[in-house]
N, CA, C and O atoms as CSV, one atom per row, in Angstrom:
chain,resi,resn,atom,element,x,y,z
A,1,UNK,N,N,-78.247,27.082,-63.753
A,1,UNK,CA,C,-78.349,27.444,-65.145
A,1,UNK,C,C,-79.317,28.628,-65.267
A,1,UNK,O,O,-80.263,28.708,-64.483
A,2,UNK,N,N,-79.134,29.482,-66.150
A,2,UNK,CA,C,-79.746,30.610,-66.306
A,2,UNK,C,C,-80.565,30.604,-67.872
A,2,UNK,O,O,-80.016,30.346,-68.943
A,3,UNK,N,N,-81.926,30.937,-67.686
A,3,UNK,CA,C,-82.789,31.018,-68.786
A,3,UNK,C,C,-83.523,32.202,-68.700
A,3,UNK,O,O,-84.127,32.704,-67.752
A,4,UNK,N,N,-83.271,32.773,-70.548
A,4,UNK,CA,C,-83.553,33.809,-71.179
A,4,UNK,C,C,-84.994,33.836,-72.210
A,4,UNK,O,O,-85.388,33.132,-73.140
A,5,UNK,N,N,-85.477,34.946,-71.554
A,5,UNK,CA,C,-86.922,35.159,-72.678
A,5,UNK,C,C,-85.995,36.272,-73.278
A,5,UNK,O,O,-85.365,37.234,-72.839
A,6,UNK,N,N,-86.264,35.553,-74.746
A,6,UNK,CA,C,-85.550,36.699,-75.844
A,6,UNK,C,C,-87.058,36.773,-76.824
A,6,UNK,O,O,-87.987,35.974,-76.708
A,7,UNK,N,N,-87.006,38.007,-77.846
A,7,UNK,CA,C,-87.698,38.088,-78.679
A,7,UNK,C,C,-87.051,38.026,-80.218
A,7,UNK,O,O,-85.874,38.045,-80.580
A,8,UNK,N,N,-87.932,37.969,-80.754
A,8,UNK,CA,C,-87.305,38.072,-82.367
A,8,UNK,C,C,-88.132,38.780,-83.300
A,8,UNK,O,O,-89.011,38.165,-83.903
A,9,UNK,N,N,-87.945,40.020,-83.487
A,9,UNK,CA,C,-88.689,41.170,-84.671
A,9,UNK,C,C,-88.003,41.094,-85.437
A,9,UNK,O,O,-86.775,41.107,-85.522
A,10,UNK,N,N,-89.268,40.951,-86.463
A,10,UNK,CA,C,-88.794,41.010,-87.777
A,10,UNK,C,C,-88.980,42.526,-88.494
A,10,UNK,O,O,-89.637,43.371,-87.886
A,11,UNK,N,N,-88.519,42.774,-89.506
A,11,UNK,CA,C,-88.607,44.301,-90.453
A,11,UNK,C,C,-90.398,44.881,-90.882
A,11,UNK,O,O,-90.753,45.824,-91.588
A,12,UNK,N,N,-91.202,43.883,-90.130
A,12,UNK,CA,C,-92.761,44.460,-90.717
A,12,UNK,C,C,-93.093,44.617,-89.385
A,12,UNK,O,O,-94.220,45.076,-89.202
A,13,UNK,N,N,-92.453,44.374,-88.428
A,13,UNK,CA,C,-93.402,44.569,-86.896
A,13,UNK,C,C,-93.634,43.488,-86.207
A,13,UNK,O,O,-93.807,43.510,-84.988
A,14,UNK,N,N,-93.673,42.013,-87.205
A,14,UNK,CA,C,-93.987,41.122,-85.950
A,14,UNK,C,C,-93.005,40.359,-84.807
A,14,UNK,O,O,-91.802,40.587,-84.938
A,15,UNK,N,N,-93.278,39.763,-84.061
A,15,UNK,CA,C,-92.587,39.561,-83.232
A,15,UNK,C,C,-92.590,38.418,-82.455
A,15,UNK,O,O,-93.608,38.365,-81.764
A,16,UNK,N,N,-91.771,37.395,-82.290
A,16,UNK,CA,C,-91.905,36.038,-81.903
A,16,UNK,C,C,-91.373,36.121,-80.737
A,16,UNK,O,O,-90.470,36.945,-80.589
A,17,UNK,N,N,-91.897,35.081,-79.322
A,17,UNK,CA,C,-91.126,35.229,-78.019
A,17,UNK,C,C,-90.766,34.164,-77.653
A,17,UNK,O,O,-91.668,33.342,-77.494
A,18,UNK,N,N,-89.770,33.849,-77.452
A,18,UNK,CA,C,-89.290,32.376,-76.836
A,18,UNK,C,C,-88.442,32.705,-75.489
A,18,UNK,O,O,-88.388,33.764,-74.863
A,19,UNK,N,N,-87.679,31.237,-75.196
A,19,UNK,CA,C,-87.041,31.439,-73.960
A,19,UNK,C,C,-85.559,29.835,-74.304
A,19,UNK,O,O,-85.707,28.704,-74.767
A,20,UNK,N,N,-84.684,30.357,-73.942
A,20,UNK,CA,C,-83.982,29.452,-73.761
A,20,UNK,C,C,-82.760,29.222,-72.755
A,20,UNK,O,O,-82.557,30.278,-72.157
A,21,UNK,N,N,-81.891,28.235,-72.363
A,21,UNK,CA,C,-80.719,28.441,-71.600
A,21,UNK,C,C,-79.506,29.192,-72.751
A,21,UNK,O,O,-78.673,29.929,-72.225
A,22,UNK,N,N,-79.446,29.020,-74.050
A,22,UNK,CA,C,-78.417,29.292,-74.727
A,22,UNK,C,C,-78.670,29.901,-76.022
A,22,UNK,O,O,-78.897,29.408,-77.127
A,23,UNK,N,N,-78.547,31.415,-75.500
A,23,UNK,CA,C,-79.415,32.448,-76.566
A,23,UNK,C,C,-78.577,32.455,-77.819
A,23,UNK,O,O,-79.175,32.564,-78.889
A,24,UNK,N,N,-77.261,32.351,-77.816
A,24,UNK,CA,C,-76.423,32.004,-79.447
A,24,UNK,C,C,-76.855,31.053,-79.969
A,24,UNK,O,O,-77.033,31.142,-81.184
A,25,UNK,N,N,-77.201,29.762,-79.283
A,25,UNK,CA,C,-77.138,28.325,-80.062
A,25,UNK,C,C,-78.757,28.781,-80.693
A,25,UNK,O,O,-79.092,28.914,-81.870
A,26,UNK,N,N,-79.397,28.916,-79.716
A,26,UNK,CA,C,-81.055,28.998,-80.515
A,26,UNK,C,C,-81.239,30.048,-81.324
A,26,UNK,O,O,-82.233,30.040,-82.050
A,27,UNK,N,N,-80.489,30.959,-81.356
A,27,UNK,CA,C,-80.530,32.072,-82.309
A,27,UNK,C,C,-79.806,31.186,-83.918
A,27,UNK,O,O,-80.338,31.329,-85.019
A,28,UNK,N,N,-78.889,30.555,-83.748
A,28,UNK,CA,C,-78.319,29.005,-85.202
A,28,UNK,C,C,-79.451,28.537,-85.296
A,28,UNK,O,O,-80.181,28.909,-86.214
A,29,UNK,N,N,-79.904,27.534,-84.296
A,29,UNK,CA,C,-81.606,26.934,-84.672
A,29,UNK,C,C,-82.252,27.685,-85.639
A,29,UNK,O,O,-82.326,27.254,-86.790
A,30,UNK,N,N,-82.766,28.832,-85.299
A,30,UNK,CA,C,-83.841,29.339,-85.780
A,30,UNK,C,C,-83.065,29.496,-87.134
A,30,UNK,O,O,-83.763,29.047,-88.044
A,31,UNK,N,N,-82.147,29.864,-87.477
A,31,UNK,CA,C,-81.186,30.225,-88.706
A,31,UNK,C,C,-81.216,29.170,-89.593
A,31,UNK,O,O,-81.236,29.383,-90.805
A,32,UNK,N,N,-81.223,27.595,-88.941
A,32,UNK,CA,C,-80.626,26.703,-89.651
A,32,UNK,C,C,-82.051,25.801,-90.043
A,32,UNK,O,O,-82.244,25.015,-90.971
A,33,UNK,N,N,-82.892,26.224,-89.014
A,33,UNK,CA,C,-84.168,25.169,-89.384
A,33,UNK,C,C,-84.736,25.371,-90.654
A,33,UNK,O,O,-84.598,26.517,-91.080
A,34,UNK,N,N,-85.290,24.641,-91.321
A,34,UNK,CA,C,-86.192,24.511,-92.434
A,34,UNK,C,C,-87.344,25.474,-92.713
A,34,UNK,O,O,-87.707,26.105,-93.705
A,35,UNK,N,N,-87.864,25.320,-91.212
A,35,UNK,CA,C,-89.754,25.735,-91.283
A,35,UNK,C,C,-89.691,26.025,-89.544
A,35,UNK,O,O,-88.764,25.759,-88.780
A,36,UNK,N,N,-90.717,26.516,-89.305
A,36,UNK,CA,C,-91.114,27.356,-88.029
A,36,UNK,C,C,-91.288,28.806,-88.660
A,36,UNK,O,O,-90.981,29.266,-89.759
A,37,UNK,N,N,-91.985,29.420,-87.379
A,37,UNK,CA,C,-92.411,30.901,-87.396
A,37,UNK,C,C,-91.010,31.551,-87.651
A,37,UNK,O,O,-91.069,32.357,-88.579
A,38,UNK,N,N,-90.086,31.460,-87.235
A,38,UNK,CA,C,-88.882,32.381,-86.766
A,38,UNK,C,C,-88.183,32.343,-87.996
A,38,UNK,O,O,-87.560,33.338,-88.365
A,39,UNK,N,N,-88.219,31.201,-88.742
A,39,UNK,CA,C,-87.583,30.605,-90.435
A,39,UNK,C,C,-88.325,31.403,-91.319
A,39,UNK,O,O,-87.703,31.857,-92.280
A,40,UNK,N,N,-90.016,31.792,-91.164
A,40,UNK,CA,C,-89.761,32.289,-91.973
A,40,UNK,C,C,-90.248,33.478,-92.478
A,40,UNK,O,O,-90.653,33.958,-93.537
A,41,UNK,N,N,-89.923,33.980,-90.507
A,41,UNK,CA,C,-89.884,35.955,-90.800
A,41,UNK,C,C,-88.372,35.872,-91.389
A,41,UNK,O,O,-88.004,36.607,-92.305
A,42,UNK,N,N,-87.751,35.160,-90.935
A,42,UNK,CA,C,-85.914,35.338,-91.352
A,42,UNK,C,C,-86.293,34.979,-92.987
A,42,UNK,O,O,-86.087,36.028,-93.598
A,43,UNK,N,N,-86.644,34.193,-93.699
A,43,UNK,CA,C,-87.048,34.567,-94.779
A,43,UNK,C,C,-87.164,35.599,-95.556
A,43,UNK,O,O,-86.495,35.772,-96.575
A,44,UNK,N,N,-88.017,36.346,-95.127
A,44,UNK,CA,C,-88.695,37.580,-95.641
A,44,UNK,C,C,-87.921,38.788,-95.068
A,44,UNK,O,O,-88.449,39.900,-95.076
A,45,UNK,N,N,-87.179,38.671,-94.769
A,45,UNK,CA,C,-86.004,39.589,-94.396
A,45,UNK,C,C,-85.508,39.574,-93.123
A,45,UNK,O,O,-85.773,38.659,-92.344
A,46,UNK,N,N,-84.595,40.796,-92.749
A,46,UNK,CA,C,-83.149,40.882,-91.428
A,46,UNK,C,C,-84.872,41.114,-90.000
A,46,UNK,O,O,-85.989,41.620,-89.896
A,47,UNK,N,N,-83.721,40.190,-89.181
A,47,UNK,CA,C,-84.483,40.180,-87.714
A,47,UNK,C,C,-83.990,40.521,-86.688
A,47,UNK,O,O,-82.999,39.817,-86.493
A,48,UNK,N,N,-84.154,41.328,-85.792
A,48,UNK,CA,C,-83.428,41.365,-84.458
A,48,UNK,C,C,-83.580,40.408,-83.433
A,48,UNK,O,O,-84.705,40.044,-83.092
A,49,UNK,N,N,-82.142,39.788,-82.699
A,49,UNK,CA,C,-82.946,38.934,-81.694
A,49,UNK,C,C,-82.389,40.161,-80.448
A,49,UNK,O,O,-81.421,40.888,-80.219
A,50,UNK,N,N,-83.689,39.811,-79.893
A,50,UNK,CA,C,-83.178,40.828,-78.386
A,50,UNK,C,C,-83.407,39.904,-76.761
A,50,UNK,O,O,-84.402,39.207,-76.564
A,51,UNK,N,N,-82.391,40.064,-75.824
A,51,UNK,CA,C,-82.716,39.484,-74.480
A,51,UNK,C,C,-83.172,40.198,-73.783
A,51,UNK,O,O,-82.724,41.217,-73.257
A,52,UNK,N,N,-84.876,39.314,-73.674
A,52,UNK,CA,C,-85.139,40.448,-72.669
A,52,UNK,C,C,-85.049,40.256,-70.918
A,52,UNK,O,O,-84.772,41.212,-70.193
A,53,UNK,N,N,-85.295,39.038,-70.450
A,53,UNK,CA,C,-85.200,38.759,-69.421
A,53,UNK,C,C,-84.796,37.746,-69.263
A,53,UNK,O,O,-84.970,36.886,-70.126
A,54,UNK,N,N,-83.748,37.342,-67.491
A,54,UNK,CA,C,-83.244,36.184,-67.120
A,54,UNK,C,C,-83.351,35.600,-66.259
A,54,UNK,O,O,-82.614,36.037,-65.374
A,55,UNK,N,N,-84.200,34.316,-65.796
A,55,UNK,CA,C,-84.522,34.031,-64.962
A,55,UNK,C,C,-83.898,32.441,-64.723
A,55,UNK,O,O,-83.454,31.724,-65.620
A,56,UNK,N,N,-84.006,32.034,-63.012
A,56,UNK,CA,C,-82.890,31.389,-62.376
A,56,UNK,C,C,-83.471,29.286,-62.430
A,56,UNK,O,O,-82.980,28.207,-62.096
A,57,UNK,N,N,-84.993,29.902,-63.189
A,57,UNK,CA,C,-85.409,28.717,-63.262
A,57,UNK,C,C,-85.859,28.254,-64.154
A,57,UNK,O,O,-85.571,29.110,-64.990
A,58,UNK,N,N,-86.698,27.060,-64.990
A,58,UNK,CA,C,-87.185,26.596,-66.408
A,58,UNK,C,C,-88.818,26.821,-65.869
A,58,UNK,O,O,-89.660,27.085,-66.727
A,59,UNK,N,N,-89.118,26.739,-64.817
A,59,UNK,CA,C,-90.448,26.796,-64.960
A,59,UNK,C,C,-91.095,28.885,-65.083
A,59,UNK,O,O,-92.029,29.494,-65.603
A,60,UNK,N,N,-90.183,29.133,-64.453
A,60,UNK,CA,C,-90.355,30.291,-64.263
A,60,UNK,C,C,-90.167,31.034,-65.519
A,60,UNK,O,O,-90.760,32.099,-65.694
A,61,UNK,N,N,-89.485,30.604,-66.283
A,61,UNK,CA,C,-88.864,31.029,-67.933
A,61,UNK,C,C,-89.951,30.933,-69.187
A,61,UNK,O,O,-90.139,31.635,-70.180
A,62,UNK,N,N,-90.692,29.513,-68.575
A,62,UNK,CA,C,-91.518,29.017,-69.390
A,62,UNK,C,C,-92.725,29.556,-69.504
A,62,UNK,O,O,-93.324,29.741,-70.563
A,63,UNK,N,N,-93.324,29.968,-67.772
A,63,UNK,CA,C,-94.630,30.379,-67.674
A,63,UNK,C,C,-94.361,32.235,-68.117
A,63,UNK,O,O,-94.874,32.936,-68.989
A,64,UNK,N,N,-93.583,32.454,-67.314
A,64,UNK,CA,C,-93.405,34.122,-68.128
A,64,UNK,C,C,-93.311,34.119,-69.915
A,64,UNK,O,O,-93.760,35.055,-70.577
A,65,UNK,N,N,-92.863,33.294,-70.332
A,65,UNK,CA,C,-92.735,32.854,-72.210
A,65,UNK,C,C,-94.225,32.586,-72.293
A,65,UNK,O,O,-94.751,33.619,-72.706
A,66,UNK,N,N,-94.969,31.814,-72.117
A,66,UNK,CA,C,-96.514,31.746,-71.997
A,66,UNK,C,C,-97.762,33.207,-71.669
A,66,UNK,O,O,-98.786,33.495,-72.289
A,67,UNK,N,N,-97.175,33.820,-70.554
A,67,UNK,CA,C,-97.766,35.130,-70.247
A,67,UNK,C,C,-97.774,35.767,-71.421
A,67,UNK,O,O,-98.820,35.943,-72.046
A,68,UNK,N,N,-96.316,36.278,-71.942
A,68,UNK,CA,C,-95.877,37.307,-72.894
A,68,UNK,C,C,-96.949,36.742,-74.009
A,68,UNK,O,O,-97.662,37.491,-74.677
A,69,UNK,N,N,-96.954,35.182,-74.117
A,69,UNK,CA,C,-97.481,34.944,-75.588
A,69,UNK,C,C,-98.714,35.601,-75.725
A,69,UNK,O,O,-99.022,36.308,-76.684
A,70,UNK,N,N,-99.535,35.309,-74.574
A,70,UNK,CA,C,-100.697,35.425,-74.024
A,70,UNK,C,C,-101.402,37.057,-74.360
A,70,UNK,O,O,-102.313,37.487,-75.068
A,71,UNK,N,N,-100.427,37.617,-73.434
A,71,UNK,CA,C,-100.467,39.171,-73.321
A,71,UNK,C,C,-100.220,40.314,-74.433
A,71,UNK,O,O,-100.882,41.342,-74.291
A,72,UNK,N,N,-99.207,40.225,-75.681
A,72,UNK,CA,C,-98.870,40.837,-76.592
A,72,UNK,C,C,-98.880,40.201,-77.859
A,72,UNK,O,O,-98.680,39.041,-78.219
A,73,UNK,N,N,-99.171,41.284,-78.457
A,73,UNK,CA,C,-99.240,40.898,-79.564
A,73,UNK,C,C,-98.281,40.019,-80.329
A,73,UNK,O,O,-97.148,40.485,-80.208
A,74,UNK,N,N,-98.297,38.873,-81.108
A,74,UNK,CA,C,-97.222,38.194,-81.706
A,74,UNK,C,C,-97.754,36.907,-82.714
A,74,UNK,O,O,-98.839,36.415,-83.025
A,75,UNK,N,N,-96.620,36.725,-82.959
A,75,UNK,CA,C,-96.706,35.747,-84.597
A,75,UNK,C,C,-96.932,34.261,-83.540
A,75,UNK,O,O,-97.672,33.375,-83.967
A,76,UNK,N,N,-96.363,34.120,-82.405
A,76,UNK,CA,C,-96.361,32.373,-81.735
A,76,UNK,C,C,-98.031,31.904,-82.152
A,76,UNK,O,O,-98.927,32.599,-82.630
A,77,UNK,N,N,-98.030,30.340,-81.733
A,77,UNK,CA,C,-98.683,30.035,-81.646
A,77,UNK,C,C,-99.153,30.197,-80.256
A,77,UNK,O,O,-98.267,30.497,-79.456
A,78,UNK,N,N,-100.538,30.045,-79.716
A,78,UNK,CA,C,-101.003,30.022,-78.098
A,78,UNK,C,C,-99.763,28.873,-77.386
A,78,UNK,O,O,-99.138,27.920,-77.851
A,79,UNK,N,N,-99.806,29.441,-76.246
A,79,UNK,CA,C,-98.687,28.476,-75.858
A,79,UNK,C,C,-99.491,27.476,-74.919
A,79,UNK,O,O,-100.409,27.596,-74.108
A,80,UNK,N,N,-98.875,26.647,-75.310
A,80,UNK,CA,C,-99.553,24.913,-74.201
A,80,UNK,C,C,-99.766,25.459,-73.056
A,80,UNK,O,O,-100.935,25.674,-72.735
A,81,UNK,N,N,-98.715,25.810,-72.183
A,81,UNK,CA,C,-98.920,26.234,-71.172
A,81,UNK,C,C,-99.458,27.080,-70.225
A,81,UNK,O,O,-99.087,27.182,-69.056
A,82,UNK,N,N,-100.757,27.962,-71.024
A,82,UNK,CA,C,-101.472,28.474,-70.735
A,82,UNK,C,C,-102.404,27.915,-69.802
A,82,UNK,O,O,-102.760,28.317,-68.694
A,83,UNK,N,N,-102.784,26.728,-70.593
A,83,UNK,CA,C,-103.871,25.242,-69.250
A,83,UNK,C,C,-103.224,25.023,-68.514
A,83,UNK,O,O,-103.847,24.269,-67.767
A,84,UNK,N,N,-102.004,25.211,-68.033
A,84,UNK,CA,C,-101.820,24.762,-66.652
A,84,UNK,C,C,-102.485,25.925,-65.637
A,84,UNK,O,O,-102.803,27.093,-65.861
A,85,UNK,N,N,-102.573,24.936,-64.183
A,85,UNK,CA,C,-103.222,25.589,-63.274
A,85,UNK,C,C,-102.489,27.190,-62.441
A,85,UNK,O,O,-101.716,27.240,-61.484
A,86,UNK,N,N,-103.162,28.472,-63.339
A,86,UNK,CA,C,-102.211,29.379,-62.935
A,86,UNK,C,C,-103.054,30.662,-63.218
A,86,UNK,O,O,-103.628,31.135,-64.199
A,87,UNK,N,N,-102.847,31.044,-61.779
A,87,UNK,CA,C,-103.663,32.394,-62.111
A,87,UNK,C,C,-102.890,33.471,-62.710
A,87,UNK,O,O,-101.872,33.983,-62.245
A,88,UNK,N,N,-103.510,33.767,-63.831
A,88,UNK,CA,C,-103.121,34.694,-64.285
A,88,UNK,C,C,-103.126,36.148,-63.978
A,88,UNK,O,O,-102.427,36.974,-64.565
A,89,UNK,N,N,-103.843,36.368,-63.155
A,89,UNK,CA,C,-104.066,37.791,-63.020
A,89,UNK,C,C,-103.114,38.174,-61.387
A,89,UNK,O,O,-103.036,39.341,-61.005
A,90,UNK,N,N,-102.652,37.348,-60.815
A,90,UNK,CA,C,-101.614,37.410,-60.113
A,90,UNK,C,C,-100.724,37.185,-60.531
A,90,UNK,O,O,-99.963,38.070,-60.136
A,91,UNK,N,N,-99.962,36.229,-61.422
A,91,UNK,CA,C,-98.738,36.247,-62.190
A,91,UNK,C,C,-98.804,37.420,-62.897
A,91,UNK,O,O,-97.610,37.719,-62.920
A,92,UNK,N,N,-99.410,38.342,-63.524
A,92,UNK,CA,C,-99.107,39.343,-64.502
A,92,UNK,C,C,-99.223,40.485,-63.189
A,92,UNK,O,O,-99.534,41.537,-63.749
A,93,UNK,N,N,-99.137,40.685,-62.047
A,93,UNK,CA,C,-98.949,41.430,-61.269
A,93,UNK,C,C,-97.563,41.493,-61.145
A,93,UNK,O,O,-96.920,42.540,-61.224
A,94,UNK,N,N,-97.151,40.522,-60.974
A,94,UNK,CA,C,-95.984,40.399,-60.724
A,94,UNK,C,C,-94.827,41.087,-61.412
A,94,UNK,O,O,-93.942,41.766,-60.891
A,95,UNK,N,N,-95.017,40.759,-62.769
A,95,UNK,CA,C,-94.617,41.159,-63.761
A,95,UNK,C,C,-94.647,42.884,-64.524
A,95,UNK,O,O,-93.942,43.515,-65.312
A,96,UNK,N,N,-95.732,43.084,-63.846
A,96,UNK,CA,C,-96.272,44.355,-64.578
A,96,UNK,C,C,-95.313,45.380,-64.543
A,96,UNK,O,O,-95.153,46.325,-65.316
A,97,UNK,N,N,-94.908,45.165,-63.877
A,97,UNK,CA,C,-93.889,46.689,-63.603
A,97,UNK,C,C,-92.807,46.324,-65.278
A,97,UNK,O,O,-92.465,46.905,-66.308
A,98,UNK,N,N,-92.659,45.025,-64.616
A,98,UNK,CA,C,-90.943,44.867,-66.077
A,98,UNK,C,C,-91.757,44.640,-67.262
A,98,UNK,O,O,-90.953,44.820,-68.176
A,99,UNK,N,N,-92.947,44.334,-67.813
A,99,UNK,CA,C,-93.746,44.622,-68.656
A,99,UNK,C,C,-93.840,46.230,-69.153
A,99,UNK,O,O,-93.345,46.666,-70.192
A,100,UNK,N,N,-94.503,46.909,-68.278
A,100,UNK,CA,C,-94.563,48.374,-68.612
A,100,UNK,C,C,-92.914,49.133,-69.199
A,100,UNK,O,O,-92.902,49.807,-70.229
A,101,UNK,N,N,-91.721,48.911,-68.440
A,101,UNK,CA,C,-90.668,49.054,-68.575
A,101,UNK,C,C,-90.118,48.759,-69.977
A,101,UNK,O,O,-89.474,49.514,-70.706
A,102,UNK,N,N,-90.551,47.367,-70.217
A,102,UNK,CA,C,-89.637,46.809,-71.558
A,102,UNK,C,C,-90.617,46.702,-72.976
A,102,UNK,O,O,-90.249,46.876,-74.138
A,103,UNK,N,N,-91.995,46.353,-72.470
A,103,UNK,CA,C,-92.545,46.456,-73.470
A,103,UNK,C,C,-94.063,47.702,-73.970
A,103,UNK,O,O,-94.840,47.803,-74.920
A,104,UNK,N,N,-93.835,48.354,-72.811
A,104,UNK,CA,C,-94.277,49.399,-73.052
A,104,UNK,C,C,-93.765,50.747,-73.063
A,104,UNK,O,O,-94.345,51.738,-72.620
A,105,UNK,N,N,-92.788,50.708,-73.529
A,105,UNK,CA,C,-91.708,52.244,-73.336
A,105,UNK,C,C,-92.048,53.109,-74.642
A,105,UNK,O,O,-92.512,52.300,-75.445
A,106,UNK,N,N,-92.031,54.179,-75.128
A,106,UNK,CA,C,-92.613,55.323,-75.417
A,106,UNK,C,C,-91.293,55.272,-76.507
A,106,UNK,O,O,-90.312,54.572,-76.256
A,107,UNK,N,N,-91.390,56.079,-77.717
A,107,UNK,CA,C,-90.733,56.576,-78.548
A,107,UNK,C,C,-91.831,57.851,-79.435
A,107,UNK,O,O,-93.007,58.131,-79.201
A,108,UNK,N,N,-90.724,58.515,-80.666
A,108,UNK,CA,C,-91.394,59.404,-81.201
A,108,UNK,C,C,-90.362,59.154,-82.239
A,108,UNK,O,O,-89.169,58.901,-82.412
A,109,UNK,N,N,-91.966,59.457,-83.079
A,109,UNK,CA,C,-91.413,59.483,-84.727
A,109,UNK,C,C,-90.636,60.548,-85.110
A,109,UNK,O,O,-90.846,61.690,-84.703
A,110,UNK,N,N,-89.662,60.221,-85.942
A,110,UNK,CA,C,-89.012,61.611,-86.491
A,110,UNK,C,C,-89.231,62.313,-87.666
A,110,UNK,O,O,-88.472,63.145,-88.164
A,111,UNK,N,N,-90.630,61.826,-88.214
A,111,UNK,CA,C,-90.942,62.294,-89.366
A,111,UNK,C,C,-92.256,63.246,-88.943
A,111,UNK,O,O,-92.434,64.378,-89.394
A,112,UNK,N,N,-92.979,62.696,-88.168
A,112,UNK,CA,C,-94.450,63.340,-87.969
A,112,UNK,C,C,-94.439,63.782,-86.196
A,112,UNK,O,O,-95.290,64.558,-85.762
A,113,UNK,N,N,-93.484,63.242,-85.390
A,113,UNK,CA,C,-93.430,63.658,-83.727
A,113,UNK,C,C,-94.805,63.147,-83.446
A,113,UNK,O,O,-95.715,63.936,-83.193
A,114,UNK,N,N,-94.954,62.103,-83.475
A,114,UNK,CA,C,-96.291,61.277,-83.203
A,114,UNK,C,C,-95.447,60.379,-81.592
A,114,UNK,O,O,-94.355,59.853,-81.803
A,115,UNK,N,N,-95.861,60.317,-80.571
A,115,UNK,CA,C,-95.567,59.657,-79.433
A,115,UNK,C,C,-95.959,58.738,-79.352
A,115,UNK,O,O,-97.127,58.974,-79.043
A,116,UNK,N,N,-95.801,57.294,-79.424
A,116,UNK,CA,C,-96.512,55.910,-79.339
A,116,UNK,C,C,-95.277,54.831,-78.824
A,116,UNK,O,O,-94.065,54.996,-78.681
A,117,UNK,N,N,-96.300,53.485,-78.586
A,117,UNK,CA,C,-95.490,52.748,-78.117
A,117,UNK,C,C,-94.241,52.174,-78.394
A,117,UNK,O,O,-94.654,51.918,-79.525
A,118,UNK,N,N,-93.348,51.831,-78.409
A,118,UNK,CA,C,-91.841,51.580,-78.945
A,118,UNK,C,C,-91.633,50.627,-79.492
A,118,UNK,O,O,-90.570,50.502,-80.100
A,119,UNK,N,N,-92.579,49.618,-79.464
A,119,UNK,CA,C,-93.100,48.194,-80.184
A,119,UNK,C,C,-93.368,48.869,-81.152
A,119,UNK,O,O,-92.493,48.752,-82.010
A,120,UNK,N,N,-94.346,49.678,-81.495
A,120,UNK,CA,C,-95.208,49.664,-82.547
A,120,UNK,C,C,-94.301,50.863,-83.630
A,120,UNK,O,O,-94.437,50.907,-84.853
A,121,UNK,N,N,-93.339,51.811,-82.768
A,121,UNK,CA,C,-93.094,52.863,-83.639
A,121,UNK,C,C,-92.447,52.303,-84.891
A,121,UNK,O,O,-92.374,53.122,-85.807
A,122,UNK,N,N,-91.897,50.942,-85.173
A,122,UNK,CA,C,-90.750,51.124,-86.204
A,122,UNK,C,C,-92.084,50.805,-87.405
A,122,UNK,O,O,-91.847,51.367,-88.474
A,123,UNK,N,N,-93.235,50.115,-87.389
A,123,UNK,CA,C,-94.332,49.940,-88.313
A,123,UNK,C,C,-94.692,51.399,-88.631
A,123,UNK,O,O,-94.416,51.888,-89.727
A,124,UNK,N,N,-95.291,52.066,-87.691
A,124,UNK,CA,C,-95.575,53.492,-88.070
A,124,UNK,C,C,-94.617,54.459,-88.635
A,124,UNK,O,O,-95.163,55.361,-89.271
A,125,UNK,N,N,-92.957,54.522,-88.552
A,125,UNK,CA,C,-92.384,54.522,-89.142
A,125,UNK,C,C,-92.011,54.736,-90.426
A,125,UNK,O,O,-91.586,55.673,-91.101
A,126,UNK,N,N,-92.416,53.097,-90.627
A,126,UNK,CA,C,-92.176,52.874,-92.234
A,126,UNK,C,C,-93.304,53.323,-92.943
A,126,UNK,O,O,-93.099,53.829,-94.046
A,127,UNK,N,N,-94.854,53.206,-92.377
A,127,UNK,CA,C,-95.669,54.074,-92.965
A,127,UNK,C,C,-95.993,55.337,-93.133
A,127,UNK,O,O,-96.923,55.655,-93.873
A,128,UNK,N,N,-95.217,56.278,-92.420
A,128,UNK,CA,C,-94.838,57.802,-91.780
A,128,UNK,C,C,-93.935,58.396,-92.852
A,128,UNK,O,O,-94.099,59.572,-93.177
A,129,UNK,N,N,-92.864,57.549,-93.496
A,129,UNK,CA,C,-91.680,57.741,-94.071
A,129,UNK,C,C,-91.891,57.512,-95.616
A,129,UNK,O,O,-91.138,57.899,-96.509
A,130,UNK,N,N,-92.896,56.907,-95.733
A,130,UNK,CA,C,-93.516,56.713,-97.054
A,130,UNK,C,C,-94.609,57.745,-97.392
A,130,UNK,O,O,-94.777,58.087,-98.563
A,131,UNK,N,N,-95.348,58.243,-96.398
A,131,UNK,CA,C,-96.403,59.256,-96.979
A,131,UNK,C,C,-95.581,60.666,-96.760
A,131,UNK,O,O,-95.805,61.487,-97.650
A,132,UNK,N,N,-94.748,61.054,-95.819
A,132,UNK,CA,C,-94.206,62.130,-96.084
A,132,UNK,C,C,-92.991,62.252,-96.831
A,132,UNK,O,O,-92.234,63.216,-96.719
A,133,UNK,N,N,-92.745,60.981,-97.826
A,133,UNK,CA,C,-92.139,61.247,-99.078
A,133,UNK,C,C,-93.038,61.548,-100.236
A,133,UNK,O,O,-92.547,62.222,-101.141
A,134,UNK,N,N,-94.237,61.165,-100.343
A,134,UNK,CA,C,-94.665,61.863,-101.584
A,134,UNK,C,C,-95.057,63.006,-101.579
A,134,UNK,O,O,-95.402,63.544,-102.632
């Protein structure tokens, strides 16, 4: 079985990270639940879900879903699985490369040609697009 760390941005910038075996069905979850984080950026408006990585195991899915929480910025709560026994600074070696790749990739504004991170450009963006309209 194959398990996916997907993310979920919402229209203000933030960004929730999970992981599952079945990225349609949990993408309904989050749609259909009541309450949670993911209910209710979808609330407050349209969200992207994106896959970012796939890995061949649950533990391996879980502790990289824990890293990310850990490491970037986001709406989750701390994840449990942080206390388990795990060095972190060798697991995020590991990683670093597909880190730098996916969540640190470069864009530019098209209003001001400001170069920043690709996470962050669609916030700057909307604040970019508003002052060089008045």
């Amino acid at each position: 079985m194959t398990y996916t760390l997907y993310s979920v941005t919402s229209e203000d910038g933030g960004v929730y990270y999970g992981q599952t075996y079945d990225t349609k069905k949990r993408w309904q979850q989050h749609h259909h639940n009541k309450m949670g984080v993911v209910r209710a950026m979808l609330d407050k408006g349209k969200c992207e879900f994106k896959e970012l990585e796939n890995f061949d195991s649950y533990e391996e899915a879980r502790l990289t879903e824990a890293l990310v929480i850990e490491t970037f910025p986001c709406v989750n709560r701390r994840s449990e699985l942080l206390e388990v026994a795990l060095d972190k600074k060798e697991y995020g070696k590991l990683y670093r490369g597909y880190r730098d790749e996916i969540f640190n990739k470069k864009g530019k504004c098209p209003h001001c040609g400001v170069v920043m991170i690709d996470r962050n450009l669609n916030r700057h963006y909307n604040k970019c697009k508003i002052l060089n309209n008045t």
